[in-house]
CHARMM internal coordinates of N, CA and C (Angstrom, degrees):
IC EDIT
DIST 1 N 1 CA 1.4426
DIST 1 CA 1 C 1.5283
ANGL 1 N 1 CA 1 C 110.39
DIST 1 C 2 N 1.2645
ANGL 1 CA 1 C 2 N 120.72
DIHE 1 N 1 CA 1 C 2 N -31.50
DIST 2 N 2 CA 1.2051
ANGL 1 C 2 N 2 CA 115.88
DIHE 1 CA 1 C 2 N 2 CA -167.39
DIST 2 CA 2 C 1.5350
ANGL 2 N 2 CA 2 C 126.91
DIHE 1 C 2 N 2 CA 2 C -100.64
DIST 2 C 3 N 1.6623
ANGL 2 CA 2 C 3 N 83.58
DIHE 2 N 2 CA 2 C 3 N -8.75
DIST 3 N 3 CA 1.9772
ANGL 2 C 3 N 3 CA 118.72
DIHE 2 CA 2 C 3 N 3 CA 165.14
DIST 3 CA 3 C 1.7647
ANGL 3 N 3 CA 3 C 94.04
DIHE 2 C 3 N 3 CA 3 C -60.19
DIST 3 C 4 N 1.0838
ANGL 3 CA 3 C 4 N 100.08
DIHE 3 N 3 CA 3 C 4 N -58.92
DIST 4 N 4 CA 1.8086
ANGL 3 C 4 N 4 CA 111.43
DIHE 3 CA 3 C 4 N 4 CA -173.44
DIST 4 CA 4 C 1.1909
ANGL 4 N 4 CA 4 C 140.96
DIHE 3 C 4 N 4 CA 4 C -63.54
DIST 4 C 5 N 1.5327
ANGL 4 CA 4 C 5 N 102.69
DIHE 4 N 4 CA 4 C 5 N -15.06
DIST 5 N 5 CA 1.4306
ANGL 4 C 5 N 5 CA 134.95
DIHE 4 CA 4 C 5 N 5 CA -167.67
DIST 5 CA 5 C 1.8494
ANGL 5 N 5 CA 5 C 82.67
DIHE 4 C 5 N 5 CA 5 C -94.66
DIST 5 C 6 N 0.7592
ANGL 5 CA 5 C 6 N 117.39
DIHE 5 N 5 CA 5 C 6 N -49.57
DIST 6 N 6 CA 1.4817
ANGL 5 C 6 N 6 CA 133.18
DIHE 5 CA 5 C 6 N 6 CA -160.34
DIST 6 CA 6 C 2.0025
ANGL 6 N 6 CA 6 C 92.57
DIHE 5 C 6 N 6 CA 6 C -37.35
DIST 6 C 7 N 1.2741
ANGL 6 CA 6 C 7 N 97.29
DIHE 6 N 6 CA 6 C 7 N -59.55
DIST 7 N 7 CA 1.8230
ANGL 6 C 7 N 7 CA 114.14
DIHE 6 CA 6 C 7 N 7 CA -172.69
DIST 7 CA 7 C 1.5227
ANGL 7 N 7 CA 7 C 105.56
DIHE 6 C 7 N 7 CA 7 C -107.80
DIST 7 C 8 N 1.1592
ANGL 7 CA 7 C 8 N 111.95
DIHE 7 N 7 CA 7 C 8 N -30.43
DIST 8 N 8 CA 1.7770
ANGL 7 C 8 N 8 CA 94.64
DIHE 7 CA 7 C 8 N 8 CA 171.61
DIST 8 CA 8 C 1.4380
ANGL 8 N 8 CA 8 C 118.57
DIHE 7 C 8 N 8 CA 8 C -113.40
DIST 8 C 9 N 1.5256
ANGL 8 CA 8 C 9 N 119.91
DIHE 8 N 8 CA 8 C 9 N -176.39
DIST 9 N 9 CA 1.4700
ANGL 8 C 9 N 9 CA 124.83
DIHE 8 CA 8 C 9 N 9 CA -177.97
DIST 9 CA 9 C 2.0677
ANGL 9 N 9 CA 9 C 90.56
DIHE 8 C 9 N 9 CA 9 C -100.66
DIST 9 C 10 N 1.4501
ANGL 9 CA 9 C 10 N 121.33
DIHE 9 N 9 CA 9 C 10 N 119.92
DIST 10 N 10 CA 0.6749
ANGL 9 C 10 N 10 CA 116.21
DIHE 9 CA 9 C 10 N 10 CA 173.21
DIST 10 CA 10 C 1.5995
ANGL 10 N 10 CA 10 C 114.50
DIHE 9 C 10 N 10 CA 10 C -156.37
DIST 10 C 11 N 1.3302
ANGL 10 CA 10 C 11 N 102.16
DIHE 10 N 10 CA 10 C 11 N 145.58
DIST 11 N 11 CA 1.9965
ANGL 10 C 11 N 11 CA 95.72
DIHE 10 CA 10 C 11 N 11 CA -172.15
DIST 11 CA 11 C 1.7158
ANGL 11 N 11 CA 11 C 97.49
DIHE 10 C 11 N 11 CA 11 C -140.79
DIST 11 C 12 N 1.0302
ANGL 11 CA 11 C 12 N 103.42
DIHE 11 N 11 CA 11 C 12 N 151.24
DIST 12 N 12 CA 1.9429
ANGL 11 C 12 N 12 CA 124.02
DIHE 11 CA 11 C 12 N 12 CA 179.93
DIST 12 CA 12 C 1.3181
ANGL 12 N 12 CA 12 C 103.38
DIHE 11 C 12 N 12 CA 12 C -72.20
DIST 12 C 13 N 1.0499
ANGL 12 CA 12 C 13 N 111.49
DIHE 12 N 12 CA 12 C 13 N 125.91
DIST 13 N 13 CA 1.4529
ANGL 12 C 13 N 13 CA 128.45
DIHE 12 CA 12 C 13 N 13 CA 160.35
DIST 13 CA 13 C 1.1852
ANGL 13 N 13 CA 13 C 152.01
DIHE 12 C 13 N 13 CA 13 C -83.71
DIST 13 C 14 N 1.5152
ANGL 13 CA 13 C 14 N 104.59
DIHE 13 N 13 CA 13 C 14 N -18.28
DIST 14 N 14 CA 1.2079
ANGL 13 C 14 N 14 CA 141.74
DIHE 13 CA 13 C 14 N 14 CA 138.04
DIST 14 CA 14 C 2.0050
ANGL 14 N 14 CA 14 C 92.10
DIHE 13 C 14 N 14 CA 14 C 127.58
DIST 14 C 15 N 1.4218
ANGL 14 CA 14 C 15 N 102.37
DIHE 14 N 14 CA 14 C 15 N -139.25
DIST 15 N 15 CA 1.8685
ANGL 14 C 15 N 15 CA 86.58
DIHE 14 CA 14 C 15 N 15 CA -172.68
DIST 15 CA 15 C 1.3762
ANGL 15 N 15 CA 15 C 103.06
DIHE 14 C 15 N 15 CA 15 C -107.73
DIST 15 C 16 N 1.1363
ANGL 15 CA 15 C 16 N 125.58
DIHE 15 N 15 CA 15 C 16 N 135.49
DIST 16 N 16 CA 1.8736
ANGL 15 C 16 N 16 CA 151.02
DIHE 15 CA 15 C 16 N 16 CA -162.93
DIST 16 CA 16 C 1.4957
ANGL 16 N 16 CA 16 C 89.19
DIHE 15 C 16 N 16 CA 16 C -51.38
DIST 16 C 17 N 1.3054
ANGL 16 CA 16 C 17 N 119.16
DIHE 16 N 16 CA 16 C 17 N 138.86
DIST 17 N 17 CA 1.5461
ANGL 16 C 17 N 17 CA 125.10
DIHE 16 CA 16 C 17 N 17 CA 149.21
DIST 17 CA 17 C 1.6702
ANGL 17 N 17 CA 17 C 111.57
DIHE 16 C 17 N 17 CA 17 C -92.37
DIST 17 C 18 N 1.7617
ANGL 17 CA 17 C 18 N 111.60
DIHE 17 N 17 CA 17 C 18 N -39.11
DIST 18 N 18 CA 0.9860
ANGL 17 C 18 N 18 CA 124.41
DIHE 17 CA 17 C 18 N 18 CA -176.90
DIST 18 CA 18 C 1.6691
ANGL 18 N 18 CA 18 C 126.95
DIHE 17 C 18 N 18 CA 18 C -120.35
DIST 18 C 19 N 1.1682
ANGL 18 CA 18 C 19 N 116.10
DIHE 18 N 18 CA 18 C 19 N 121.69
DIST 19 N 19 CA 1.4792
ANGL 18 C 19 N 19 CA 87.21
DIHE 18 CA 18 C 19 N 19 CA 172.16
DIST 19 CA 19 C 2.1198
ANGL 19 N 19 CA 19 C 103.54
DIHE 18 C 19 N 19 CA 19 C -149.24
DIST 19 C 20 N 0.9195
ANGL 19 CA 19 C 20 N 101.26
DIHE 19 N 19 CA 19 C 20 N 163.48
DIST 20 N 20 CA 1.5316
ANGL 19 C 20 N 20 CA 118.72
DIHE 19 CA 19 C 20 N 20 CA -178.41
DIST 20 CA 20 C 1.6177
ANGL 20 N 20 CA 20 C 97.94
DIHE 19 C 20 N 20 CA 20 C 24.29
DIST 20 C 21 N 1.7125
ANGL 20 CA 20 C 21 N 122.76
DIHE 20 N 20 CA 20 C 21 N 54.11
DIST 21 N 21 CA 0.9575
ANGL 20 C 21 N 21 CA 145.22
DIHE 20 CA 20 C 21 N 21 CA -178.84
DIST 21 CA 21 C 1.8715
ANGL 21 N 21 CA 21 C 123.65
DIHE 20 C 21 N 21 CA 21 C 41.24
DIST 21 C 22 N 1.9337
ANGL 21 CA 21 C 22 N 82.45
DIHE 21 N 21 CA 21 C 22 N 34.05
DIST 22 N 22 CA 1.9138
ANGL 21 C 22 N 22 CA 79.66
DIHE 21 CA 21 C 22 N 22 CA 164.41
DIST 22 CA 22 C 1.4351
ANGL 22 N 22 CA 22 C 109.13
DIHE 21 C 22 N 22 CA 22 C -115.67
DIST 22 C 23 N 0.7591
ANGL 22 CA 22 C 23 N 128.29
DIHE 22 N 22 CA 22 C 23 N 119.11
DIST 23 N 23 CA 1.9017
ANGL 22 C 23 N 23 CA 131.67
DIHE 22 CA 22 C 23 N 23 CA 173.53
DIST 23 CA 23 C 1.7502
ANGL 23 N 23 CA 23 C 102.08
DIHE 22 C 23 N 23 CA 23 C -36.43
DIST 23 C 24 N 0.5273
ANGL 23 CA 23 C 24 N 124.26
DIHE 23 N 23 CA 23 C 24 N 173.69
DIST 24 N 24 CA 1.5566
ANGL 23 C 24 N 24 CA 124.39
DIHE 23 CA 23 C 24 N 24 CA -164.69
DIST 24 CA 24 C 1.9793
ANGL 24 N 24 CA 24 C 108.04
DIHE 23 C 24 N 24 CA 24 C -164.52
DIST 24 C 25 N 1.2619
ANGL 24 CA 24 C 25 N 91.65
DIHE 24 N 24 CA 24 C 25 N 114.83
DIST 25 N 25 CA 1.7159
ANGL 24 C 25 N 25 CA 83.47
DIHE 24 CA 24 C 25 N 25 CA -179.58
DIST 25 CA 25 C 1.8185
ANGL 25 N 25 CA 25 C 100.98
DIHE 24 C 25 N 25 CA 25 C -143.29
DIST 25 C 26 N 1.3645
ANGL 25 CA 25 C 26 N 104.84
DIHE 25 N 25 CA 25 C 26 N 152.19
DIST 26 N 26 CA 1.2728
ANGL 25 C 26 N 26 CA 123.13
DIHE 25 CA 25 C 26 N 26 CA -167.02
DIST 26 CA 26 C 1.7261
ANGL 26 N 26 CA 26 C 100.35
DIHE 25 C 26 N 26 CA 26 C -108.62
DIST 26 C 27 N 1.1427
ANGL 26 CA 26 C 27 N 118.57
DIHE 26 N 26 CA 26 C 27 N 117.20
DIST 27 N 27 CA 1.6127
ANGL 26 C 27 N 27 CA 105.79
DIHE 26 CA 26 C 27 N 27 CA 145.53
DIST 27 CA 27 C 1.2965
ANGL 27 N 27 CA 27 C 105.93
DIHE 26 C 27 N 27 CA 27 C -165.22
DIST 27 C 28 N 2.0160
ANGL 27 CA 27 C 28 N 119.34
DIHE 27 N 27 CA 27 C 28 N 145.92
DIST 28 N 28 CA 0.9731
ANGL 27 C 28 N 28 CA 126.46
DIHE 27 CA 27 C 28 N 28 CA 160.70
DIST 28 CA 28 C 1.9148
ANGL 28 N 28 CA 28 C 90.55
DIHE 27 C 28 N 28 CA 28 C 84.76
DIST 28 C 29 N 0.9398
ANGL 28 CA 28 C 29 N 123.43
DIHE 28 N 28 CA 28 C 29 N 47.03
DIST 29 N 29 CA 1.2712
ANGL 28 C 29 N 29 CA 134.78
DIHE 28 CA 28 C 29 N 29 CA 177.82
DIST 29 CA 29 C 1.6280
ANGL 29 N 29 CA 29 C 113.08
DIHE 28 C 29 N 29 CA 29 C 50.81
DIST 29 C 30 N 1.3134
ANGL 29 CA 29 C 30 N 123.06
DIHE 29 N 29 CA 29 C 30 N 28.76
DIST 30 N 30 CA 1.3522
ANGL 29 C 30 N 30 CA 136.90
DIHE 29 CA 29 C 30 N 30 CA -153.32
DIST 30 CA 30 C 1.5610
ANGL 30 N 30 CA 30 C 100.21
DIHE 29 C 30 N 30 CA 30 C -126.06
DIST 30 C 31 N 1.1288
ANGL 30 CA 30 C 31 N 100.70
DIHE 30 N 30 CA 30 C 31 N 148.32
DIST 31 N 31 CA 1.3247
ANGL 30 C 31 N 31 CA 108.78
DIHE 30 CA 30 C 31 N 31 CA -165.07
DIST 31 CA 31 C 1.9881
ANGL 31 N 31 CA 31 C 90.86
DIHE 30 C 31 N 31 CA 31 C -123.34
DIST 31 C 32 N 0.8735
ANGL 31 CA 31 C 32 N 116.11
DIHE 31 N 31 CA 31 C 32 N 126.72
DIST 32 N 32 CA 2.1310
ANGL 31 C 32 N 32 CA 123.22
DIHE 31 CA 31 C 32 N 32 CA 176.47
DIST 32 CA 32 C 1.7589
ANGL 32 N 32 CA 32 C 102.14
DIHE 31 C 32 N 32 CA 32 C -130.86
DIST 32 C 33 N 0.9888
ANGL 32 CA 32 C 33 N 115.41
DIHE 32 N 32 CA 32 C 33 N 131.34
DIST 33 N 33 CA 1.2820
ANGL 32 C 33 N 33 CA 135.41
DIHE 32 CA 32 C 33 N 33 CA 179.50
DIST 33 CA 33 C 2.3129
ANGL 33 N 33 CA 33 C 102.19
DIHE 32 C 33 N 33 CA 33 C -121.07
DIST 33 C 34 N 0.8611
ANGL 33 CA 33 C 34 N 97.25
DIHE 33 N 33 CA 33 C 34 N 149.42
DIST 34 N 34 CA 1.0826
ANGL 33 C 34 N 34 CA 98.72
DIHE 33 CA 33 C 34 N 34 CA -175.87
DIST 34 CA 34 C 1.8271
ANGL 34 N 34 CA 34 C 116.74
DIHE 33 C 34 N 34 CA 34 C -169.18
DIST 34 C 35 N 1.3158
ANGL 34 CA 34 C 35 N 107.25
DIHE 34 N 34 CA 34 C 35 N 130.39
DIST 35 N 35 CA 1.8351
ANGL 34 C 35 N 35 CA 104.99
DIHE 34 CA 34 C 35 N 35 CA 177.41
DIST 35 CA 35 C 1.2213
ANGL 35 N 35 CA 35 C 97.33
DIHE 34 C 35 N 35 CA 35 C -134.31
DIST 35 C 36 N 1.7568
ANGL 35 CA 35 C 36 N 112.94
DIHE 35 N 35 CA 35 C 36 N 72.74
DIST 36 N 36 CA 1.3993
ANGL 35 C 36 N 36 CA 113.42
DIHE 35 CA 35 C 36 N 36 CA 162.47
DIST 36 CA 36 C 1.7761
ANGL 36 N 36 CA 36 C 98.62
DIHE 35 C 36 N 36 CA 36 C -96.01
DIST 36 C 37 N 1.7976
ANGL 36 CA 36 C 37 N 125.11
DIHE 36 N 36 CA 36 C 37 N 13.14
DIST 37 N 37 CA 1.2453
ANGL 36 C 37 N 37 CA 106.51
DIHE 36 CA 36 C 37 N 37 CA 148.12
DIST 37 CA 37 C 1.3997
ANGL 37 N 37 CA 37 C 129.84
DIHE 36 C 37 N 37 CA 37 C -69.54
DIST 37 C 38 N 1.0839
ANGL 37 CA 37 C 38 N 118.05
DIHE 37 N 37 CA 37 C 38 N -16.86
DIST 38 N 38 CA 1.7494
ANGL 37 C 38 N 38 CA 119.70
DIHE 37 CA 37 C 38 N 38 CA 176.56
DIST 38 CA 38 C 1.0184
ANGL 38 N 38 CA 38 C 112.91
DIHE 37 C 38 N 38 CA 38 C -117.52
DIST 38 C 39 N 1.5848
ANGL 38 CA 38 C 39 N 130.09
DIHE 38 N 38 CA 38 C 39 N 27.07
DIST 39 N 39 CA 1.3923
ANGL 38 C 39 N 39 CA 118.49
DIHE 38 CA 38 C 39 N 39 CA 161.33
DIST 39 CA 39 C 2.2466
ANGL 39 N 39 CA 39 C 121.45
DIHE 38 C 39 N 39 CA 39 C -85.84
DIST 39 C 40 N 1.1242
ANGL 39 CA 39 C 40 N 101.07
DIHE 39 N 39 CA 39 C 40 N 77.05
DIST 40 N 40 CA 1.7855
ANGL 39 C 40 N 40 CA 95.20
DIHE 39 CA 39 C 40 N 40 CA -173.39
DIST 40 CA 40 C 1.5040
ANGL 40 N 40 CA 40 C 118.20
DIHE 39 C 40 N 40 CA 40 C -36.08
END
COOR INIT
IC SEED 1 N 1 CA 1 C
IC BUILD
C-alpha cells in the first residue's frame, strides 16, 4: 500500500464484502467467494 501511495492517491477500505458481484466471506483462514446473488 505504501509502494502505491508513493505514485497514486490511494486509501484502505478496509476488507471487501463485495466485489465484481461475488459476496466474499472469510472464515477459519479461508477465503469463499460466492454469486448465489445472480443465480435466478
Amino acid at each position: 500500500m505504501v509502494t502505491l501511495n508513493r505514485k497514486y492517491q490511494v486509501r484502505d477500505l478496509g476488507e471487501p464484502q463485495q466485489f465484481l458481484g461475488m459476496s466474499i466471506r472469510r472464515e477459519n483462514g479461508a477465503i469463499h467467494l460466492s454469486q448465489s446473488n445472480n443465480v435466478d
